[in-house]
PAZAPA-4460 file (N, C-alpha, C; in steps of 0.05 Angstrom, whole numbers, plus 32768, in hexadecimal, padded with zeros to 4 digits):
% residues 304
    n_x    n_y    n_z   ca_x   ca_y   ca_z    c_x    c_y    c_z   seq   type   mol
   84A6   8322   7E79   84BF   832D   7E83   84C6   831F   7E9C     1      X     A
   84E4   8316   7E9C   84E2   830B   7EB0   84F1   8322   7EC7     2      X     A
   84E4   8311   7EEA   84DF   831C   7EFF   84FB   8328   7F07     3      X     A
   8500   8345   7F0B   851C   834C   7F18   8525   832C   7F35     4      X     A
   8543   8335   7F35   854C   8323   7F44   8545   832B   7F5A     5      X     A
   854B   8348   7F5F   853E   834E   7F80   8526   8348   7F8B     6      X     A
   8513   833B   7F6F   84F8   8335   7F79   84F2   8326   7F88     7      X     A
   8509   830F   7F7B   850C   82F8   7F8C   8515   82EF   7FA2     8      X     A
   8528   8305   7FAA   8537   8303   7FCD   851E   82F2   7FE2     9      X     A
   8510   8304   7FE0   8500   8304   8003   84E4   82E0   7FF8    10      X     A
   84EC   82DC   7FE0   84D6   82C4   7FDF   84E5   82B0   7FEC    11      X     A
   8505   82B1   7FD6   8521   829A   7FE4   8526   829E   7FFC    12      X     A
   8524   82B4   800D   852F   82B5   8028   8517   82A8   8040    13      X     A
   84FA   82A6   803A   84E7   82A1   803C   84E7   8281   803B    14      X     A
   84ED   8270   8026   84ED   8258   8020   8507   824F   8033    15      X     A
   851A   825C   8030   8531   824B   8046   852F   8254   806C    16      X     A
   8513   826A   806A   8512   8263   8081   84FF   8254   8088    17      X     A
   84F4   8244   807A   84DC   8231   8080   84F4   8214   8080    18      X     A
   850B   821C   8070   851D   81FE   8071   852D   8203   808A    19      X     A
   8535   8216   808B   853F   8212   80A4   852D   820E   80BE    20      X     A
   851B   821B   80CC   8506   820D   80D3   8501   81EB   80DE    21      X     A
   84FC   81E2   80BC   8500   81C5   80BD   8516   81B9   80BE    22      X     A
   852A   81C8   80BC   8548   81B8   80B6   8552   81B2   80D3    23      X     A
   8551   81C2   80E5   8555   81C5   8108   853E   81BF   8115    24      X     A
   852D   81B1   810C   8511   81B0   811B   8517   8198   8132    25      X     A
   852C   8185   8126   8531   8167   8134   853F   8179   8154    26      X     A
   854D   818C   8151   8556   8194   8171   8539   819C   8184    27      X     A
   852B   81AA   817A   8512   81B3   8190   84FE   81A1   8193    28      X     A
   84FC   8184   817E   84E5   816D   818A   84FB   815A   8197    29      X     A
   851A   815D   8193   8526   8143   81AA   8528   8157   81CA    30      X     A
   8528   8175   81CE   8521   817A   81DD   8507   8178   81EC    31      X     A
   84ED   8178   81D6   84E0   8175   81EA   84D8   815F   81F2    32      X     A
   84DF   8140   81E3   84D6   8129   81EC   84F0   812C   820B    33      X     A
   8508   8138   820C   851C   8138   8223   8505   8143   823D    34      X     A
   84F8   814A   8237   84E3   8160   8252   84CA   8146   825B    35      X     A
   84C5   8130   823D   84B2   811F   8242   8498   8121   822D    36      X     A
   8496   8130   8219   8490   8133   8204   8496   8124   81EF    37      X     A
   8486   8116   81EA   848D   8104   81CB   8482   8115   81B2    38      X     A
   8499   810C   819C   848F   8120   818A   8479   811F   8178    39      X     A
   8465   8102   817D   8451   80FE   8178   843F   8117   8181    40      X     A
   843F   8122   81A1   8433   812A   81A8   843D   8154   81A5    41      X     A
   8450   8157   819D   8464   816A   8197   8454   8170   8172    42      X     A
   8450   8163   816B   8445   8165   8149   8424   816B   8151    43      X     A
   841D   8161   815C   8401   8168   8167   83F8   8185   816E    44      X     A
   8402   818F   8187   840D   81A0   818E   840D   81BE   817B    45      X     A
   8426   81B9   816C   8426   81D1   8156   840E   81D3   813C    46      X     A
   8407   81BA   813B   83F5   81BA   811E   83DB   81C3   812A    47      X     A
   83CF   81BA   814D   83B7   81C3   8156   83BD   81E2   815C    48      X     A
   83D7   81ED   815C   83DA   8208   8161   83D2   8217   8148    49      X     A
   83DA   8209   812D   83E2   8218   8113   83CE   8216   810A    50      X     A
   83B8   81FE   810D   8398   81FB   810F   8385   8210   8110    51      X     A
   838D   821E   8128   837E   8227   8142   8383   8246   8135    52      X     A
   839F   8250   812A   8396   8266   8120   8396   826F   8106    53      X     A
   8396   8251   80F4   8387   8259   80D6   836B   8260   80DC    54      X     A
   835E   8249   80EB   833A   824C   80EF   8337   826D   80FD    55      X     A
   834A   8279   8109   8346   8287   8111   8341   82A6   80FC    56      X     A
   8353   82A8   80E9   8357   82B6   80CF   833E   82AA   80BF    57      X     A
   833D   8294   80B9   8324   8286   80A8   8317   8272   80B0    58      X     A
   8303   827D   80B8   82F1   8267   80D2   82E4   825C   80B8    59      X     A
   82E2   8252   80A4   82D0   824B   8091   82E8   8234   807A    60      X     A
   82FE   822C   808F   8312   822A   807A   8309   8206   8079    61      X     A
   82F9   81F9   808B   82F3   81DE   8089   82D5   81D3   8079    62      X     A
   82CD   81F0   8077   82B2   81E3   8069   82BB   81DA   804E    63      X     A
   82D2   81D8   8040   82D2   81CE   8025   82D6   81A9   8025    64      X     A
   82DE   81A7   803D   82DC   8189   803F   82CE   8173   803B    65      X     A
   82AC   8185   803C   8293   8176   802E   8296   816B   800F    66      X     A
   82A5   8182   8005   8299   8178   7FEA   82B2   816F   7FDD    67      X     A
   82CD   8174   7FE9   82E6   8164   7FE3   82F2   814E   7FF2    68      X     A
   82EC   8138   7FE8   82FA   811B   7FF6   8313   811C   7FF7    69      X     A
   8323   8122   7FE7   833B   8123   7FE1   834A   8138   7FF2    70      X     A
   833D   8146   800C   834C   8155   801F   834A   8142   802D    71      X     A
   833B   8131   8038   8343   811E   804C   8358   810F   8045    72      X     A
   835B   8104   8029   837C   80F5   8028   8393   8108   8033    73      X     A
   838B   8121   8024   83A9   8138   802C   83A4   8135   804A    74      X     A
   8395   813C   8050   8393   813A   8079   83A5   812A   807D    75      X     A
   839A   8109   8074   83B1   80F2   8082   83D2   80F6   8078    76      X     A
   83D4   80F5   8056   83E9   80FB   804C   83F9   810D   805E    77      X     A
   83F4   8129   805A   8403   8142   8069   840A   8133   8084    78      X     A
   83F0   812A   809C   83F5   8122   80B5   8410   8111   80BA    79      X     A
   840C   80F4   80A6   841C   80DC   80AF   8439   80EA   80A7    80      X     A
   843C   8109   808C   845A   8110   8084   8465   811B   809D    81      X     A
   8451   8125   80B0   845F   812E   80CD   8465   8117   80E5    82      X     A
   8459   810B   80DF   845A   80F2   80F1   846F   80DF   80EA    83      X     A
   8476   80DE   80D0   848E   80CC   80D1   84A6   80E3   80CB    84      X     A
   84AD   80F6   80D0   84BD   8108   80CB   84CC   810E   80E1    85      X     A
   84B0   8119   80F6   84B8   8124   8109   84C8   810E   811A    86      X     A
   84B6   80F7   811F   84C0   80E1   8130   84D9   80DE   8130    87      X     A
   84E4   80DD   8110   84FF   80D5   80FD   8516   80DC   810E    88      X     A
   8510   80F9   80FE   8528   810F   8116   852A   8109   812A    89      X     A
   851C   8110   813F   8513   8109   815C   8527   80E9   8163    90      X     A
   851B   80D4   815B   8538   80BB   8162   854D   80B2   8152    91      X     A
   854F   80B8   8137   8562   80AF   8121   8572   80C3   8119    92      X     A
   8589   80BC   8107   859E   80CB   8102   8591   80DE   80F2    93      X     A
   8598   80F2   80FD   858B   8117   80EA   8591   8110   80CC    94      X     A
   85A1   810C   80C1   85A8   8112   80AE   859D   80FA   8098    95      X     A
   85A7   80DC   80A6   8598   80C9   8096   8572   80CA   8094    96      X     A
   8575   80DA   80A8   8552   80D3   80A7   8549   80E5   8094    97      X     A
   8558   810D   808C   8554   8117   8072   8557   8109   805D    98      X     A
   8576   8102   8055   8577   80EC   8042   8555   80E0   803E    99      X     A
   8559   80CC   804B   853C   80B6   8044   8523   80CA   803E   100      X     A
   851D   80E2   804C   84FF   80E8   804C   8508   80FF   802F   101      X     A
   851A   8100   801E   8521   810D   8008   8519   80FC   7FF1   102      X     A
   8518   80D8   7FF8   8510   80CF   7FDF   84F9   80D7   7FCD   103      X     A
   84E5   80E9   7FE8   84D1   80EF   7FD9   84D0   80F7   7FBD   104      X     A
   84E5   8107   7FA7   84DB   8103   7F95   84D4   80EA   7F7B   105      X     A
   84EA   80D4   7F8A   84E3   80BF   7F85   84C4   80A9   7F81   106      X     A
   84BA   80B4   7FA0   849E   80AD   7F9A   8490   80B5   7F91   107      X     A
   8493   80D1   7F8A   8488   80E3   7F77   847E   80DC   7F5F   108      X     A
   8491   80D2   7F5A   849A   80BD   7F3C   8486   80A9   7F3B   109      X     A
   8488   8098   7F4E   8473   807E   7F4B   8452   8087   7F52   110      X     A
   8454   80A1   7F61   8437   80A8   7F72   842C   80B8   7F4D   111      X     A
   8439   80C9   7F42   842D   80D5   7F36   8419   80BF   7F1C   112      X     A
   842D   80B4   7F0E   8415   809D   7EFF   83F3   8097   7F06   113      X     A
   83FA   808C   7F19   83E1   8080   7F1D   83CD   809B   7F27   114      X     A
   83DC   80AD   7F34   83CA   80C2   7F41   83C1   80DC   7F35   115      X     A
   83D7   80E6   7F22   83CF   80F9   7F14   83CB   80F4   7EF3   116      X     A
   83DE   80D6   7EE9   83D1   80C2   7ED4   83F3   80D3   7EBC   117      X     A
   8407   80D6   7ED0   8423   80E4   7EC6   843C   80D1   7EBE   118      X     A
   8437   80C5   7EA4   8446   80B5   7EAB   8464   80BB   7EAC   119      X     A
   847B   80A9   7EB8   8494   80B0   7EBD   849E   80AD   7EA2   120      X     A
   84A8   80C7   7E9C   84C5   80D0   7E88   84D6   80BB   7E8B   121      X     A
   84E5   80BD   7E74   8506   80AF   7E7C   8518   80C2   7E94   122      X     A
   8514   80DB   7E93   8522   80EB   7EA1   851E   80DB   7EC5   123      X     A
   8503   80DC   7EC1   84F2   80DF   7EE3   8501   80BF   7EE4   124      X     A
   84FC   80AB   7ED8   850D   8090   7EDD   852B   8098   7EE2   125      X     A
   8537   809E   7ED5   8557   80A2   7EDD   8552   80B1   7EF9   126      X     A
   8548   80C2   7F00   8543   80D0   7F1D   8539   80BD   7F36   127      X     A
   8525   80AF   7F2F   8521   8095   7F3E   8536   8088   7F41   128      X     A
   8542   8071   7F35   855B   8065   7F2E   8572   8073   7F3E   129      X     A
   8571   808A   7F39   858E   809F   7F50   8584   80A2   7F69   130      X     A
   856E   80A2   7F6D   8569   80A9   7F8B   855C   8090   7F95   131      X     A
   855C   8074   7F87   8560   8058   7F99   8578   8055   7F98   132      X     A
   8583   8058   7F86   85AB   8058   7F8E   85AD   8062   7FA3   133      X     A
   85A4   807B   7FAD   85B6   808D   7FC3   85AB   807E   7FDA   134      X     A
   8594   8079   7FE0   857B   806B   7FF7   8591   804C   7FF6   135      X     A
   8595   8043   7FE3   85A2   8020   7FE1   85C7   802C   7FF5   136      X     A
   85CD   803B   7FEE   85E3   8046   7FF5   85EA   8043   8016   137      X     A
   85CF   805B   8018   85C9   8062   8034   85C4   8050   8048   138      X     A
   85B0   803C   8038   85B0   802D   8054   85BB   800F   8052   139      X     A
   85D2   800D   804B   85E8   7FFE   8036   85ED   7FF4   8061   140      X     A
   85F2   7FE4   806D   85F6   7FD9   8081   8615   7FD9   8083   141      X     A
   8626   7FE0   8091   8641   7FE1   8094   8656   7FC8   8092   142      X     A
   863F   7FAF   80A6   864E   7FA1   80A3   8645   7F89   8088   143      X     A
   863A   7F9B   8071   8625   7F88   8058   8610   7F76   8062   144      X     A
   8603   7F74   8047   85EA   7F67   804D   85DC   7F7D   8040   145      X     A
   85BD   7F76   803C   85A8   7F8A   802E   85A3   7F96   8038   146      X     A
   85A6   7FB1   802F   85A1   7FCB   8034   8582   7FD7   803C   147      X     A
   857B   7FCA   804D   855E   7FCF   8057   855D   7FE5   8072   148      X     A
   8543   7FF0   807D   8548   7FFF   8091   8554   7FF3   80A8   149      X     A
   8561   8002   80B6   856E   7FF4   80CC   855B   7FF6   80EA   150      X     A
   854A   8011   80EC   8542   8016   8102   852C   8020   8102   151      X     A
   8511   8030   810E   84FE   8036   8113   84F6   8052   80FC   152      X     A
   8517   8058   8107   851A   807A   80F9   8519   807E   80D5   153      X     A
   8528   8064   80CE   8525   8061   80B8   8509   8064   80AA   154      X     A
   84F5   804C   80B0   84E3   804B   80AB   84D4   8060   80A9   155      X     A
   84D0   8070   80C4   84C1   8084   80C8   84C9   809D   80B1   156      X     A
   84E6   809A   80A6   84E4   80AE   8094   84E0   80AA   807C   157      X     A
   84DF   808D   8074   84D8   8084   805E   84B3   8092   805C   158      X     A
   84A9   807D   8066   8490   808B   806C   847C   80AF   8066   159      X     A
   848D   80BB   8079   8498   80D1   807A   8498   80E6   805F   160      X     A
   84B5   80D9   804B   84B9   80D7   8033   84A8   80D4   8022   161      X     A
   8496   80BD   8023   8481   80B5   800C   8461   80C8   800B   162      X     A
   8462   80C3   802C   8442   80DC   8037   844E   80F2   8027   163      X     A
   8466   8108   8029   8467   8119   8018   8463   8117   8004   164      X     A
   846D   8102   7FFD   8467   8108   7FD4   8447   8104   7FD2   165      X     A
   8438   80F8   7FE5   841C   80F0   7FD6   840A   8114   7FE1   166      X     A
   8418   8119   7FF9   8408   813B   7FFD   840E   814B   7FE3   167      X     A
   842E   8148   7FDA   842C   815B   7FC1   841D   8155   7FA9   168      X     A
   8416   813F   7FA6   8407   8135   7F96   83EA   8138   7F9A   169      X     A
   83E3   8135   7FB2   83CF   813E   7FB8   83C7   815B   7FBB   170      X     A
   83D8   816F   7FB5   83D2   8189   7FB8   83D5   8195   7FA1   171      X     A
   83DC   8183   7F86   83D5   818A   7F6C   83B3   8185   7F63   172      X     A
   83B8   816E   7F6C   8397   8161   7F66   8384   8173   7F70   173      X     A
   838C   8176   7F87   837D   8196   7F96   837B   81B2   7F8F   174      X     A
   838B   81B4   7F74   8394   81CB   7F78   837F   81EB   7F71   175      X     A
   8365   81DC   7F71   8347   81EC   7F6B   833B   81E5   7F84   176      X     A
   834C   81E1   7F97   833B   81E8   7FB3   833B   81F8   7FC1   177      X     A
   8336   820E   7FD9   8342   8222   7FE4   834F   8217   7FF0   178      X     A
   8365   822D   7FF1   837C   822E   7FFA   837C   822C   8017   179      X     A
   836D   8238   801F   8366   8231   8040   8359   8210   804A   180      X     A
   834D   820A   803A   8346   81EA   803F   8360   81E1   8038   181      X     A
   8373   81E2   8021   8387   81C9   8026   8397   81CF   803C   182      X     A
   839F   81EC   8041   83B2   81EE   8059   83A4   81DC   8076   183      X     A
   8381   81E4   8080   837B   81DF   8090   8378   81C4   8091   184      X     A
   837D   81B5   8079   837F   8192   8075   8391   818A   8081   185      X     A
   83B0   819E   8075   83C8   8195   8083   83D3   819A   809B   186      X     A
   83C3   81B4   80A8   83C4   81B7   80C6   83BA   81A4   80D9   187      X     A
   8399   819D   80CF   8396   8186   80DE   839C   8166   80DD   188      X     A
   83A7   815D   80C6   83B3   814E   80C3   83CD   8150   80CF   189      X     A
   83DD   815E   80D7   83F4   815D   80E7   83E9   8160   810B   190      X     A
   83CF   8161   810C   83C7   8164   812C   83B9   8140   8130   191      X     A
   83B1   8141   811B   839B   812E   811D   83A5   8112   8120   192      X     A
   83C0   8105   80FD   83C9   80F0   8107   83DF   80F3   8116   193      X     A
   83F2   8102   8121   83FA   8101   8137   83EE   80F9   8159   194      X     A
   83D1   80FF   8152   83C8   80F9   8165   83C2   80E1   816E   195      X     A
   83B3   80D1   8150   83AD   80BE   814D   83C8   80A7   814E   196      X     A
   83DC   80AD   814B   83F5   80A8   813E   8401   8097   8171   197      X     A
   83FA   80B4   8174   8400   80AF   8195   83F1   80AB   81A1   198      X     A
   83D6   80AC   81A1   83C7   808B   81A8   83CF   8070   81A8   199      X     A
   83D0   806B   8188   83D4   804C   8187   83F4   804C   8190   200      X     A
   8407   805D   8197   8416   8055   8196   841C   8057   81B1   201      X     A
   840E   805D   81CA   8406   8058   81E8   83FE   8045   81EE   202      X     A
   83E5   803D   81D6   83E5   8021   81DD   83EC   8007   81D8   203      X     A
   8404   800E   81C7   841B   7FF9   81BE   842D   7FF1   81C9   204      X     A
   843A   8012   81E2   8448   8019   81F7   8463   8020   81ED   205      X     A
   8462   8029   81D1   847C   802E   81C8   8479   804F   81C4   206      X     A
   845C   8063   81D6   8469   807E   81D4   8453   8087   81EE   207      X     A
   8465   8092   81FA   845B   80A3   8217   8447   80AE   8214   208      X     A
   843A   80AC   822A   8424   80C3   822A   8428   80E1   822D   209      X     A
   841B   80F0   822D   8426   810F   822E   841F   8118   8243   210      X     A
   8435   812A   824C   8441   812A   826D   8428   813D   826E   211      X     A
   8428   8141   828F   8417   8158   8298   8421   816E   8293   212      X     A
   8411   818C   8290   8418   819B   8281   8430   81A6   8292   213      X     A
   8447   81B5   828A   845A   81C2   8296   845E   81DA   8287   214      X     A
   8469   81F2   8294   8478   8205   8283   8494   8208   8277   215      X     A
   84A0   81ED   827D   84B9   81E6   826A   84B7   81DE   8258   216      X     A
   84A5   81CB   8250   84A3   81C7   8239   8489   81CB   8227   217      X     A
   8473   81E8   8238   845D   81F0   8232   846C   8203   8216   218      X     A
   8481   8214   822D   8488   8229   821A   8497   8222   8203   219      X     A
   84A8   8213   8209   84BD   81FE   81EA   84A8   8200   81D6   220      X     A
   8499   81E8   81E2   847E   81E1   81D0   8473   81F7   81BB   221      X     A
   8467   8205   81C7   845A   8225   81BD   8478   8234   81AF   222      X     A
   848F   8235   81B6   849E   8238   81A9   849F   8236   8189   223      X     A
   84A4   821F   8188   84A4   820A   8174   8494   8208   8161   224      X     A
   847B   820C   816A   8464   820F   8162   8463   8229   814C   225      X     A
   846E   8241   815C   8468   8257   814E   847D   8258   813F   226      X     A
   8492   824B   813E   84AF   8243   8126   849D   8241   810F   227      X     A
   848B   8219   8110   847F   8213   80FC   8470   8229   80EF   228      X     A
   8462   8239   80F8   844B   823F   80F0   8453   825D   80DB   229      X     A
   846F   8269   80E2   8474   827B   80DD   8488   826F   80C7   230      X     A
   8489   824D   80BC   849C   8245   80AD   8489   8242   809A   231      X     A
   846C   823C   80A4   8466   8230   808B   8455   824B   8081   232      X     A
   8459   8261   808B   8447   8275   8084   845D   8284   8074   233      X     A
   8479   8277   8070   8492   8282   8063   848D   8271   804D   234      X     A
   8487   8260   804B   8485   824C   803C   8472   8251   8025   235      X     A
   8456   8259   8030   8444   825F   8018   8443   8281   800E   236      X     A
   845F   8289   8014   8466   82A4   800C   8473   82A4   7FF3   237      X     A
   848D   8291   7FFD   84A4   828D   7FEA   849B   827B   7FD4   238      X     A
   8488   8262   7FDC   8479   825B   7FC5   846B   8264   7FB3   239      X     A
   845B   8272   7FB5   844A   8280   7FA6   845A   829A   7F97   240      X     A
   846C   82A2   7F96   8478   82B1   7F88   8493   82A0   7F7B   241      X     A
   848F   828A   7F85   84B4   8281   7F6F   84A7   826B   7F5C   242      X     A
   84B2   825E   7F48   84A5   8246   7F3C   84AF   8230   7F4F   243      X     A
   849E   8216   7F4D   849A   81FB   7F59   84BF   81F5   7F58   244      X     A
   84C9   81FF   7F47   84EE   81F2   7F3A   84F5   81FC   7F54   245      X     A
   84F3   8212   7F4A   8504   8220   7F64   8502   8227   7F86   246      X     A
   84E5   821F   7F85   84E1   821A   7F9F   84EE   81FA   7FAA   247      X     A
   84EB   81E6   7F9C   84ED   81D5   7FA4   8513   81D3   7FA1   248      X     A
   8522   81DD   7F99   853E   81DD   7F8C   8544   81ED   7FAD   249      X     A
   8537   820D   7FBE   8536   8218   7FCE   8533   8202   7FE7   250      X     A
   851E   81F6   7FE4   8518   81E4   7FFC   8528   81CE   8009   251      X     A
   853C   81C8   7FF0   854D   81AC   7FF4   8568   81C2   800C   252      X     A
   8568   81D1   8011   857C   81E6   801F   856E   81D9   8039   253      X     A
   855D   81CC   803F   8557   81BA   8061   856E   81AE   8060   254      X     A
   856E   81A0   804C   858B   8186   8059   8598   8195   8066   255      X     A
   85A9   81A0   804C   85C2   81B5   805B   85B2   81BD   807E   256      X     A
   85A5   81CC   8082   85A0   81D3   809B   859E   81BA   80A8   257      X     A
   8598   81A1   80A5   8598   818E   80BB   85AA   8182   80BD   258      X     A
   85BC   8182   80A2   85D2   8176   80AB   85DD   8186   80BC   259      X     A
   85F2   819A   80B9   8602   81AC   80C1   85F8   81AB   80E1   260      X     A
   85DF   81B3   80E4   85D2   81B2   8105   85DC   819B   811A   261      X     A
   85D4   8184   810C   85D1   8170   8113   85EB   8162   8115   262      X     A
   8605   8164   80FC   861D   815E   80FF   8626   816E   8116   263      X     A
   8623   818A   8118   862D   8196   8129   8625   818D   814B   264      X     A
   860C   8188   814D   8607   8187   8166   8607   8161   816F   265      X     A
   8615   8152   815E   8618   8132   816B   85FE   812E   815D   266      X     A
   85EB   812A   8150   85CC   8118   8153   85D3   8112   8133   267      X     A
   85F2   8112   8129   85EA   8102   8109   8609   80F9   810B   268      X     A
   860A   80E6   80F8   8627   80D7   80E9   8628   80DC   80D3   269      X     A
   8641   80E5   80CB   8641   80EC   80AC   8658   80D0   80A2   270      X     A
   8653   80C2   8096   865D   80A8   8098   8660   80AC   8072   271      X     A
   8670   809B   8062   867D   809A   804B   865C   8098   8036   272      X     A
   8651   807A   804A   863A   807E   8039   8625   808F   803B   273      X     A
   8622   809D   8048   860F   80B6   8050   8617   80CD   803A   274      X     A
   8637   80CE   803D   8637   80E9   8028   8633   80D2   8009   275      X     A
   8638   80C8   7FFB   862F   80C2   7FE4   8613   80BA   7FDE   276      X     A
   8607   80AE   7FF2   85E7   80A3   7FF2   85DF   80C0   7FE8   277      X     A
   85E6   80D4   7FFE   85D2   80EA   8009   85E2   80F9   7FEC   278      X     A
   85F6   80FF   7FDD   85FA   8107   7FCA   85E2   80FD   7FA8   279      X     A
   85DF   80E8   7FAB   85CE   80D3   7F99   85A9   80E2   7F9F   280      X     A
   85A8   80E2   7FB5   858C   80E4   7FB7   8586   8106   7FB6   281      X     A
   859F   8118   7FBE   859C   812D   7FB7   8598   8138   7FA3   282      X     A
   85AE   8132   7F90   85B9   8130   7F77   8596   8128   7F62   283      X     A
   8586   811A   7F6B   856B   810C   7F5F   8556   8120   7F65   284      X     A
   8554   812C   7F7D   853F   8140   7F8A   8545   815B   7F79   285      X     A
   8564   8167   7F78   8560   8178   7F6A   855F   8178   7F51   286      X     A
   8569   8162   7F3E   8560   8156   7F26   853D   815B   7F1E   287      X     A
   8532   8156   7F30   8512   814F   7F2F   850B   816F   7F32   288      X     A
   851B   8182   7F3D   850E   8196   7F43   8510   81AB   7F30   289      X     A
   8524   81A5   7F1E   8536   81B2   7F07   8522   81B9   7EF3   290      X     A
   851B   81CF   7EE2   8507   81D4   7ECD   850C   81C6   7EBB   291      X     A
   84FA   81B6   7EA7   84FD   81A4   7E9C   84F7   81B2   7E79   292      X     A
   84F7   81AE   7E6A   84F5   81BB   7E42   84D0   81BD   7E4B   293      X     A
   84C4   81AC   7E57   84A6   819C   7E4C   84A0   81A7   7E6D   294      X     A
   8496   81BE   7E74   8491   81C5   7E80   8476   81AD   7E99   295      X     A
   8485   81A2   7EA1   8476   818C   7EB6   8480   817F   7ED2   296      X     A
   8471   8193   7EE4   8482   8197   7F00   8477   8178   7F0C   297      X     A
   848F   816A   7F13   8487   8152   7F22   8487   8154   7F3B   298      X     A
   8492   8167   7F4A   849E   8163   7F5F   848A   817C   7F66   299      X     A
   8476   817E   7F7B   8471   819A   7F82   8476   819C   7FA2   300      X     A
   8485   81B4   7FB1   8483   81B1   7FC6   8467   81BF   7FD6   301      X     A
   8460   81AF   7FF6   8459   81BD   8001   8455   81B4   8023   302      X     A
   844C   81C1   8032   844E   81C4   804F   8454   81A6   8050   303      X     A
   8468   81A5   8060   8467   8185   8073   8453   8181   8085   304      X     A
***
């Protein structure tokens, strides 16, 4: 029998507040790198907070790491999806940088073969194919020439983009592990290579060190922190009660929130090829997210 509609209210309202969340997240890390905070060290921060009180609920949530190798990939995977995400927002156009880190279900496509042994449909190819169109679109150069990244931001969401698809992939492969080890994989992986992430990148000299402590941007910080933690604890609510389609069909509702934010407040351009790219790559994400006859979810979402 299927589930009344009212059942569903509070899972969907749940999932778009984990997108919204992430959809406005780029205003509170360009504030706090404005105080002297880089958001290397801003991603650190919230994940050693969100760390700090899983272990606290389940102090036993890391002993599964002995006997699963494959949580240390999700560690890095999950880590580097915050690390090139957050950065993204933080100096590049809001909106192109969603665009790009949306290809993910594209890599999906190429990650799943070799990793779960899935091979791509004709469907999953036409979806690939539409969402390099929209990416070829997007970063289509104004005055021509090849359409390659233009800037730092780009990259980092490309990046970004791909680390997601391999955590979701990696959290199928996982999916007979406790639930508390993969979360506490992806907590500390968002503390860990961030950390590691603003090291090397101090000593490259292309990211600040982290200021002495203040209460301007102690409290932001801790702010922010308790946003994430209360997004992604919306997150494995609304997930676990809706199917993979619809959560992930739910989740694509970030753009909208980052655009709209972000157009509104100056930090994006909505430029001719932005709305068609970003139409193309949309248009492919919710394609991929769509229930299929042959019941086979390619696309699974989960925590950034």
């Amino acid at each position: 029998m299927a589930e009344p509609r009212a059942a569903n209210v509070w899972p969907v309202l749940a999932l778009m507040f984990n997108a919204l969340v992430w959809g406005v997240s780029w205003w509170p890390f360009r504030e706090l790198q404005a105080r002297g905070l880089h958001p290397l060290w801003s991603t650190a921060l919230i994940y050693l907070l969100s760390l700090a009180c899983l272990l606290a609920v389940r102090p036993g949530a890391l002993r599964s790491f002995a006997g699963q190798p494959l949580l240390w990939l999700l560690l890095a995977a999950s880590g580097l999806t915050n690390v090139g995400f957050n950065w993204a927002v933080t100096v590049g156009d809001v909106v192109r940088v969603v665009l790009l880190f949306y290809l993910m279900p594209a890599w999906t496509v190429l990650l799943a073969w070799p990793l779960l042994g899935e091979k791509p449909t004709a469907g999953a190819l036409a979806r690939l194919a539409l969402a390099l169109a929209g990416v070829f679109i997007v970063l289509q150069p104004g005055a021509g020439g090849w359409p390659m990244p233009q800037e730092a931001a780009d990259w980092l969401a490309l990046l970004g983009g791909f680390c997601f698809a391999l955590t979701n992939i990696l959290l199928r492969k996982l999916q007979h592990a406790p639930a508390e080890a993969r979360i506490a994989a992806m907590f500390g992986g968002g503390a860990l290579m961030a950390i590691a992430a603003g090291l090397l990148g101090v000593a490259q000299g292309i990211v600040t060190a982290p200021p002495s402590p203040s209460l301007g941007w102690a409290v932001f910080a801790l702010t922010l922190g308790l946003g994430f933690l209360c997004g992604n604890i919306a997150l494995q609510y609304g997930a676990a009660r809706l199917s993979a389609h619809t959560t992930a069909l739910v989740m694509l509702s970030e753009v909208i929130f980052a655009s709209a934010s972000s157009v509104a407040l100056g930090a994006a351009e909505l430029t001719s090829r932005t709305w068609v790219g970003g139409a193309l790559i949309l248009a492919a994400a919710a394609w991929s997210a769509w229930p299929e006859r042959q019941a086979r979810a390619e696309v699974v979402i989960g925590a950034k």
